[in-house]
N, C-alpha and C positions, 0 to 999 in steps of 0.2 A: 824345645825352646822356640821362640819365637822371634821374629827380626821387625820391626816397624820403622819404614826405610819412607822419608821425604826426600821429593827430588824436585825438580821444577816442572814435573810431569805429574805429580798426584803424591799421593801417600798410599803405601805397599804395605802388606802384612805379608813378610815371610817367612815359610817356614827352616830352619837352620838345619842340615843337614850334615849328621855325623860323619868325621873325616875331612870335611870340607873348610875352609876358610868363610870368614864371613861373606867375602869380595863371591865366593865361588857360589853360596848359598843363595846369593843375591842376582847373579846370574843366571840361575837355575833357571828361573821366574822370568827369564825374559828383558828383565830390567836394568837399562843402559844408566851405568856410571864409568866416569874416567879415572883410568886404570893403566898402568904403563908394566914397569919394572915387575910387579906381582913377588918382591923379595925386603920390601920396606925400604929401599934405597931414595927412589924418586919424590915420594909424598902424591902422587896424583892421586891416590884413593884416600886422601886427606875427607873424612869428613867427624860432623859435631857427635859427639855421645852425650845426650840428652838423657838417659837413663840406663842401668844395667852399670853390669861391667865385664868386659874380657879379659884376655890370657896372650901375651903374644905369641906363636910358636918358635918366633925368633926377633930378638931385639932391634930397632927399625933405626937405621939412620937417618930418614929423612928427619926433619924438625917436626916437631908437632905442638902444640899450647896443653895445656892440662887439658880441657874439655876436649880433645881430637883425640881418634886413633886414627890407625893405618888399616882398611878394611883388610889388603892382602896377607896379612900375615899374625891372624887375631881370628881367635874361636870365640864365640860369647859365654860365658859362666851362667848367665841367667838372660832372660828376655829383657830386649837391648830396643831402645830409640835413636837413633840416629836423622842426621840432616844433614844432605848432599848440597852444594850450593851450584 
């Protein structure tokens, strides 16, 4: 699967790594987004799901809109877009 990650630094084709969290996969690559708690508690890895969809591995308390996940705590089902703001 594949990760297509916007950030205010460019746009990223990741590739998603079994076992890994999106947040972690995203990581991999070098590529800085903000990221606190890594448990879905805080929301800082708040960003847009523009296409795809995930899986949470654990249900997040921070708040989020429909169009958002929680990168820390969400595997992708299929190749996912997303937008970091």
């Amino acid at each position: 699967m594949n990760i297509k990650v916007t950030t205010l630094n460019g746009t990223y084709d990741v590739p998603f790594f079994d076992g890994d969290s999106t947040l972690e996969s995203i990581e991999r690559q070098g590529i800085a987004v903000q990221s606190h708690c890594r448990d879905g508690f805080c929301g800082a890895c708040r960003c847009k799901l523009v296409s795809g969809s995930v899986d949470y591995k654990v249900d997040p308390l921070a708040f989020i809109d429909d169009d958002e996940i929680l990168t820390c705590c969400t595997v992708p089902n299929e190749n996912v877009e997303l937008i970091f703001d």
